[in-house]
C-alpha positions in Angstrom: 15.3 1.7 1.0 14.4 -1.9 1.8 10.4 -2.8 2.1 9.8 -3.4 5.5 7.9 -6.3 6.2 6.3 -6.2 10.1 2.9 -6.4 12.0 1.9 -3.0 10.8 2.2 -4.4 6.7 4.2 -4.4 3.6 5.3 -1.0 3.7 7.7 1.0 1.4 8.4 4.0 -1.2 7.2 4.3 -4.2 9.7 3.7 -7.6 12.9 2.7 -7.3 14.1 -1.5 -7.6 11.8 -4.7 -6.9 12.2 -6.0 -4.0 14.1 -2.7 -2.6 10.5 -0.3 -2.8 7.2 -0.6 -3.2 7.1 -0.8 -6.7 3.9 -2.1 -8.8 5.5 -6.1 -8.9 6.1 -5.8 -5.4 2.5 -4.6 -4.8 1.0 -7.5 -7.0 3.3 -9.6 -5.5 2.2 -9.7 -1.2 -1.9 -9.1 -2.4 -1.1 -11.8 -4.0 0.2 -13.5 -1.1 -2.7 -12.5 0.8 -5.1 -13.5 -1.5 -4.1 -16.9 -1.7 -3.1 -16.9 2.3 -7.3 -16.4 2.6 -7.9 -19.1 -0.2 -5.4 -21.7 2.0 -7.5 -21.1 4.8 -11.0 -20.9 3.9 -13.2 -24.1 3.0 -15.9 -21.3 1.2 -16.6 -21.5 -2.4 -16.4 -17.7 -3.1 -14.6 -15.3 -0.7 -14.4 -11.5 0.0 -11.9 -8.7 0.8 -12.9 -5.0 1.8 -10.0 -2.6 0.1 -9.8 1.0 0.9 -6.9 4.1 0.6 -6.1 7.4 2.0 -5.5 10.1 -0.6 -1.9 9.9 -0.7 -0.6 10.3 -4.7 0.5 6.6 -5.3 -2.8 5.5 -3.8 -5.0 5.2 -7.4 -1.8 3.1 -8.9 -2.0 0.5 -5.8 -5.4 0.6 -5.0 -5.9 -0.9 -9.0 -3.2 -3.4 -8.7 -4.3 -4.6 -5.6 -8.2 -5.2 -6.5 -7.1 -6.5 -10.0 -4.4 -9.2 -8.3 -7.0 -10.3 -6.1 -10.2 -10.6 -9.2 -7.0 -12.3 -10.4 -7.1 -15.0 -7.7 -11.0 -15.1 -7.8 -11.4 -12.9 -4.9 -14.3 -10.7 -5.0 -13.8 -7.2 -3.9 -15.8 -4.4 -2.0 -13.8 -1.5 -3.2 -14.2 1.2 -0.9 -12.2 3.8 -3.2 -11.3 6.6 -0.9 -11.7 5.5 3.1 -10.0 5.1 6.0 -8.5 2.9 8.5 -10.7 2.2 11.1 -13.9 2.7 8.5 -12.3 0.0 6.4 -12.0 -2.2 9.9 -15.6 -1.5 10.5 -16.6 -2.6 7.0 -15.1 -5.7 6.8 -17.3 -7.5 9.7 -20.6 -5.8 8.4 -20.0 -7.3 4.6 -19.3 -10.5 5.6 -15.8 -10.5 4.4 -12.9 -12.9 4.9 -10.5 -9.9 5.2 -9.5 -6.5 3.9 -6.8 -4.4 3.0 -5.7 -0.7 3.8 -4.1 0.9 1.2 -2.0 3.6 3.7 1.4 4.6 5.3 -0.3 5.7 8.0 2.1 8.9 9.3 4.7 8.0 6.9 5.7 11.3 4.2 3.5 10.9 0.5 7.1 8.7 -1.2 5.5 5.7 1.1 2.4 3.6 0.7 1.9 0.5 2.2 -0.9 -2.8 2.6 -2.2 -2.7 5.9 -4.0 -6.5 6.3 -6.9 -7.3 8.3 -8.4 -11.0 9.1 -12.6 -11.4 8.7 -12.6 -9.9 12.1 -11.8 -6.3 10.8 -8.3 -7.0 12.8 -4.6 -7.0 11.7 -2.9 -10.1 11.3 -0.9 -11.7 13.7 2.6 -11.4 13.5 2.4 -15.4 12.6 0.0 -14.8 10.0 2.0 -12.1 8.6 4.8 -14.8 8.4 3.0 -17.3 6.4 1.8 -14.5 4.0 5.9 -13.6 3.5 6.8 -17.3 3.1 3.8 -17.3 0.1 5.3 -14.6 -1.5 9.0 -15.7 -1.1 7.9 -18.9 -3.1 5.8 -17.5 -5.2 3.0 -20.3 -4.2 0.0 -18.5 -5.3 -2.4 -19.9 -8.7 -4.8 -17.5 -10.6 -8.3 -18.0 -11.7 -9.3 -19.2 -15.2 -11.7 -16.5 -17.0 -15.0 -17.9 -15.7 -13.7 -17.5 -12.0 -12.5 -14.4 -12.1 -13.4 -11.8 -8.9 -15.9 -9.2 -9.0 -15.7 -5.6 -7.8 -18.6 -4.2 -6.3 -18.4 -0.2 -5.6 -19.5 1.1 -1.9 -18.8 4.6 -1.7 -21.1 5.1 1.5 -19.2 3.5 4.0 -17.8 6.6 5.4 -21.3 8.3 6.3 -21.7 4.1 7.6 -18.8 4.7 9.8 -20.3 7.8 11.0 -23.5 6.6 11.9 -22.1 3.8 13.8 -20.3 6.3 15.9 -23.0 8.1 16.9 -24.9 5.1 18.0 -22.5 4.5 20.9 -23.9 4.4 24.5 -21.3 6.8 25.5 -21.9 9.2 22.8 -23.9 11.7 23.5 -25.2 13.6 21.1 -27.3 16.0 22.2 -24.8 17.7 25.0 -22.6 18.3 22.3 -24.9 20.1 19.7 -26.2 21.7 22.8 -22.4 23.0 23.7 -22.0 24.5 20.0 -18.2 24.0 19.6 -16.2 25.5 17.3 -13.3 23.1 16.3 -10.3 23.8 13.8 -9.8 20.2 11.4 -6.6 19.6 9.8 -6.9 16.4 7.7 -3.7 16.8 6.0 -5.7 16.7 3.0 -6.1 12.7 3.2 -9.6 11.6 4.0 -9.6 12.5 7.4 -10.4 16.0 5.9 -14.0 14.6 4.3 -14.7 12.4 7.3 -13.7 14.2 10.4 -15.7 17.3 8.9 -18.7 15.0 8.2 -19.0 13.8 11.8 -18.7 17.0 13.5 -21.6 18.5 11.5 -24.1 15.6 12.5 -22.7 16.5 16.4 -23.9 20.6 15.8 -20.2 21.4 15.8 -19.0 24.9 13.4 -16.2 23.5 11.5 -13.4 25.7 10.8 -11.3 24.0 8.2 -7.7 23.4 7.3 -5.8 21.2 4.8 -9.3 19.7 4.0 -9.2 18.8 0.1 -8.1 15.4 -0.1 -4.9 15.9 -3.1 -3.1 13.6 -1.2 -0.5 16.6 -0.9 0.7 16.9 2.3 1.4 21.0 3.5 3.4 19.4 6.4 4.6 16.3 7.8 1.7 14.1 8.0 2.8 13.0 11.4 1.2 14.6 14.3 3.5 16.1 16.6 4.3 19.4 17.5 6.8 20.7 15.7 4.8 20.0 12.3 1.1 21.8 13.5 2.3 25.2 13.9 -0.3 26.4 11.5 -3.3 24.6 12.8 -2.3 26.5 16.7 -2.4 29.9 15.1 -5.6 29.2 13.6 -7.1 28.1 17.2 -6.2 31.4 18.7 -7.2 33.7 15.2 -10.6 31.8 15.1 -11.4 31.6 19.1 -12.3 27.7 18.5 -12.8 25.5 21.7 -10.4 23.3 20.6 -8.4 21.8 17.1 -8.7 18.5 15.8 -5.3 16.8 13.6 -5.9 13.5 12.4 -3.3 11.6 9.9 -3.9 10.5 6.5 -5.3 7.0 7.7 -7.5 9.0 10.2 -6.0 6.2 13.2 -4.2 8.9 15.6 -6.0 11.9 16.5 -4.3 14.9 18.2 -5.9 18.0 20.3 -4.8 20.9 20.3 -5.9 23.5 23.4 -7.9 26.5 23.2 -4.8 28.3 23.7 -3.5 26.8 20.5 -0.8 24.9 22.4 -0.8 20.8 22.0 -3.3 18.9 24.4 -0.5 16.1 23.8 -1.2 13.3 21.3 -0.2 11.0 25.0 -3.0 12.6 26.5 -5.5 11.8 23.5 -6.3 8.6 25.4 -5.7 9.8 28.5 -8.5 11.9 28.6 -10.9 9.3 26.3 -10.1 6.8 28.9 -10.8 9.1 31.5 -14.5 9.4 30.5 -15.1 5.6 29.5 -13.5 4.8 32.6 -15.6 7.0 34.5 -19.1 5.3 33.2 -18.3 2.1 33.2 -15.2 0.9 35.3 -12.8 -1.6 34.2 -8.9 -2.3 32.8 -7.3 -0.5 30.1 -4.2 -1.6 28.0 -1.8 1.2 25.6 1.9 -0.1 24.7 5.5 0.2 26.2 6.0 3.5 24.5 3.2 4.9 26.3 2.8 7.9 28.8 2.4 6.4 32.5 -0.6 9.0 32.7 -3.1 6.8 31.7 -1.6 4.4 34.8 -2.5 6.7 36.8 -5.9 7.4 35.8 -6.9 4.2 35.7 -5.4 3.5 39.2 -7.5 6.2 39.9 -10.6 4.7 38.8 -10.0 1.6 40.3 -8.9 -0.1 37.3 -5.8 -2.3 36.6 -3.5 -1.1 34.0 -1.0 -3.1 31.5 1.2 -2.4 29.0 2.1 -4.1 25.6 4.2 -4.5 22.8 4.1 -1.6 20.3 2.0 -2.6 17.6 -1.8 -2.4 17.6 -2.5 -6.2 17.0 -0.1 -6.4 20.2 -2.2 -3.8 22.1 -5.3 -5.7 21.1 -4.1 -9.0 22.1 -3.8 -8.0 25.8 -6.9 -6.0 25.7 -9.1 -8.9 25.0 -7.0 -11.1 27.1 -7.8 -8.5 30.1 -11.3 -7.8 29.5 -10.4 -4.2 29.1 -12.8 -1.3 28.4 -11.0 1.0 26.1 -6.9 1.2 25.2 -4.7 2.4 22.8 -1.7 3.9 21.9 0.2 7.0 22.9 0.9 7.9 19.5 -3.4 9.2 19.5 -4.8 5.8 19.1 -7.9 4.9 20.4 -8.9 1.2 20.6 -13.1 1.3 21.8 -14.0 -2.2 21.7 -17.6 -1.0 22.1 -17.6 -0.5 18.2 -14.4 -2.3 16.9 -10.6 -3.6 18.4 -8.7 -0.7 15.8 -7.6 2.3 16.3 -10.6 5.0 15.4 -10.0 8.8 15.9 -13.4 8.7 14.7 -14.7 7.6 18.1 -12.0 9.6 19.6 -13.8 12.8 18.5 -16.8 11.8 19.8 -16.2 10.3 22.9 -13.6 13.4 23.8 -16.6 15.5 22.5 -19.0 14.0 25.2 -16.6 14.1 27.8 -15.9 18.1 27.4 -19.9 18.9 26.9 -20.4 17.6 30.5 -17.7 19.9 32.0 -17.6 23.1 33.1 -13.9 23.3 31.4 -12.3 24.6 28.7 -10.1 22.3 26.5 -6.6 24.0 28.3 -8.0 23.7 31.9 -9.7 20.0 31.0 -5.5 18.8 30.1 -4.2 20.6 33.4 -6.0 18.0 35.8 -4.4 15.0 34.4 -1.4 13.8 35.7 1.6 16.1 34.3 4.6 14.0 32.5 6.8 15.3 29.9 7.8 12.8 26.4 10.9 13.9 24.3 10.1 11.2 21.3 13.3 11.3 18.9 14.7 8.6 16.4 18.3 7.6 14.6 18.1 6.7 10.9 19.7 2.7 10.4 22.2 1.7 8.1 22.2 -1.6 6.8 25.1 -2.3 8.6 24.2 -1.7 11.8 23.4 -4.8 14.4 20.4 -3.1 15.9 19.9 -6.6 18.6 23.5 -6.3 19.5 22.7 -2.7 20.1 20.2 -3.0 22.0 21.5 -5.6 24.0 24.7 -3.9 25.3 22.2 -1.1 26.4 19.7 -3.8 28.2 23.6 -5.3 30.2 24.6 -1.5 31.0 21.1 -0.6 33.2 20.8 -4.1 34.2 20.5 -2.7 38.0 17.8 -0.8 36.9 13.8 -2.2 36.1 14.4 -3.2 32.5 11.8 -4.9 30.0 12.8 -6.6 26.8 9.4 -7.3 25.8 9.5 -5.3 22.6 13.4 -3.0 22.6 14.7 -2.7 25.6 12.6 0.0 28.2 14.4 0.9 31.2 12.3 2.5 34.1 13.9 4.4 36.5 12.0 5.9 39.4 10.8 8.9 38.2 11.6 8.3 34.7 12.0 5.7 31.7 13.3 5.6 28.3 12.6 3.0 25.6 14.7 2.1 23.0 13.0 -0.2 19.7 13.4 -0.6 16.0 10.6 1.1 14.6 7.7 -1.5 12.8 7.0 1.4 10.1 10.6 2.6 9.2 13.9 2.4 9.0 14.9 4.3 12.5 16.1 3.5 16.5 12.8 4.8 18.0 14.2 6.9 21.7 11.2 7.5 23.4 11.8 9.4 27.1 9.5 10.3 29.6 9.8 12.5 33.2 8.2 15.3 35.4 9.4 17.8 33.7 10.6 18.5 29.6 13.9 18.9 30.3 14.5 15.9 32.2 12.6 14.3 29.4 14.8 15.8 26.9 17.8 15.8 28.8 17.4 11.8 29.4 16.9 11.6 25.5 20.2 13.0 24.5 21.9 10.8 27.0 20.5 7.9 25.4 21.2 8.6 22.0 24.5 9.9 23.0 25.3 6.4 24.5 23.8 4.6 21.3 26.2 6.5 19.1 28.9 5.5 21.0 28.2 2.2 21.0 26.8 1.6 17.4 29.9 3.7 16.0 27.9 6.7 14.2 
């Protein structure tokens, strides 16, 4: 498997050849890219970075080689040990660092890892950045520190219970209506930090935690991705325990997934939905979520007299727009929820909470909350690549053949269709055809999905 190299990282699996995986040189090789990346572009004596991991297995081997390369180059480190995402986004700003890393593949199975890079803002590269940082490591352009320069490494294991607190400072938190609504919420952290974390916050909000794949091993009892077909166990457990809802996070703790009272899927596409909803509701304004998105939150923020637009998939991409718009909240279909109240990252941290706060002021169960939003159906399915396959080419054959139709080749190619679209892109994270289809009903949904794939069979030869 070839590393993939994109806006979302240096990701890859772990053993195997360098330059093929993520193997220890390989994972020397791009913090060292970075770290010399921030030394080209700083005028500052002594610099900074923030590095955190989830629990995955590899993590302790990369999360060493990564704070030792960058003592290496001088760099001083924070060393968050076990974090997540969005906490290690909120710690960067708050130390006065020149950057961090996340030590995470995200949804990816426990064989990946992956950097995750963030600029002094807290906020992922720019694909441009990203470039320059390849082109360092390409050449190998990067000098170490004599002995009396070296980096330190200074230990914060707080910033977790930091994160936390900053959450429940929010305006639009409130936390009083939820202690006063006594919740009962299933958690299944897929034993990554989200099970220490997402706990943690629901106690200081009065909520009874009922919890499942807590212990952070870093061995995953399903597919860490959120969907439906891998979180059969945590629906049982809604309906056994008589919870008011279920809470799945990944092992980076950036997508956050509901499920109903009636232990069926709230919809990871209606995660935002529903956030949004309640932002949108106190203070009015524009929202932003990507090309891959559900046209629900559209809607909604039609409805609330907003103005809706949609971006590239990639969260620096969503970003982008949403500070170019002025919007109030965005995000991603995929669970992600961008509240630039606290931070521009995805945060299923805030998620919880604002969610939280918007079902404590409602007469509604979880279930009946999700039937008065707009009602589309996704079918989200993928074909593995070969290296021999001319994705472009692909793609563009399929952009000539709807041509008649409303097609964007923004990121892919998306095709919209009156009542229905489908978007077709190589995936940032791996090596798949992402075939994302959306419609009134699921089997329109579906049945538009095996078209499509159908169609790019034919015409990739597989």
């Amino acid at each position: 498997m070839t590393l993939i190299k994109s806006i979302s990282g240096i990701r890859g699996t772990i053993g195997g050849k360098v330059g093929f995986n993520l193997t220890p040189i390989d994972a020397v090789k791009f913090a060292s890219a970075y770290g010399t990346f921030l030394k080209n572009n700083s005028t500052k004596e002594q610099l900074k970075v923030v590095i955190g991991r989830d629990a995955r297995i590899s993590g302790p081997m990369i999360h060493q080689l990564v704070i030792h390369t960058l003592v290496g180059l001088g760099i001083d480190v924070i060393d968050l040990g076990l974090s997540t995402t969005p906490t290690v986004e909120v710690a960067v700003p708050m130390e006065g660092a020149d950057g961090g890393i996340i030590l995470t593949a995200s949804h990816n199975p426990k064989q990946w890892n992956a950097l995750k890079l963030l600029n002094d803002k807290g906020e992922f590269l720019s694909g441009a950045e990203g470039e320059i940082i390849l082109q360092i490591a390409d050449q190998e352009s990067y000098i170490f520190a004599e002995v009396d320069r070296l980096g330190s490494i200074t230990e914060r294991k707080d910033y977790m219970d930091i994160h936390i607190e900053e959450v429940l400072k929010l305006k639009l938190v409130d936390v009083a209506a939820i202690q006063k609504r006594q919740f009962k919420v299933v958690v299944d952290g897929v034993n990554s930090s989200g099970g220490i974390v997402i706990p943690a916050l629901l106690r200081k909000l009065g909520v009874e935690v009922v919890a499942l794949y807590c212990e952070p091993t870093g061995h995953f009892p399903h597919n860490p991705e959120p969907l439906k077909e891998h979180l059969q166990d945590i629906c049982e457990l809604v309906k056994k325990e008589g919870a008011d809802l279920g809470i799945v996070v990944d092992p980076d703790v950036d997508r956050l997934a509901f499920i109903s009272n009636d232990g069926e899927m709230f919809g990871e596409e209606y995660t935002l939905v529903a956030v949004a909803d309640y932002v949108l509701s106190k203070t009015p304004g524009n929202t932003v979520s990507n090309l891959s998105s559900s046209r629900a939150l559209r809607d909604v923020t039609v409805n609330r007299g907003g103005s809706y637009q949609a971006a590239a998939v990639g969260e620096v991409n969503v970003v982008e727009l949403m500070k170019a718009t002025n919007a109030v909240i965005g995000g991603e279909g995929n669970g992600g929820i961008i509240y630039p109240e606290i931070h521009y990252g995805r945060d299923a941290l805030v998620g919880v909470a604002l969610f939280l706060t918007h079902l404590a002021n409602q007469t509604l169960s979880v279930a009946e909350l999700r039937a008065t939003y707009p009602q589309y159906y996704m079918s989200k399915n993928k074909i593995e690549l070969t290296p021999k396959l001319n994705v472009d080419m692909i793609l563009e054959l399929i952009a000539e053949n709807y041509k008649n139709q409303e097609v964007s080749t923004v990121d892919g190619v998306k095709i919209d269709f009156p009542t229905s679209w489908v978007h077709l892109r190589k995936s940032n994270t791996e090596p798949i055809i992402r075939i994302y289809t959306e419609a009134p009903t699921q089997e329109e949904a579906d049945g538009l999905a095996g078209r499509m794939m159908e169609e790019l069979r034919v015409i990739a030869g597989i």
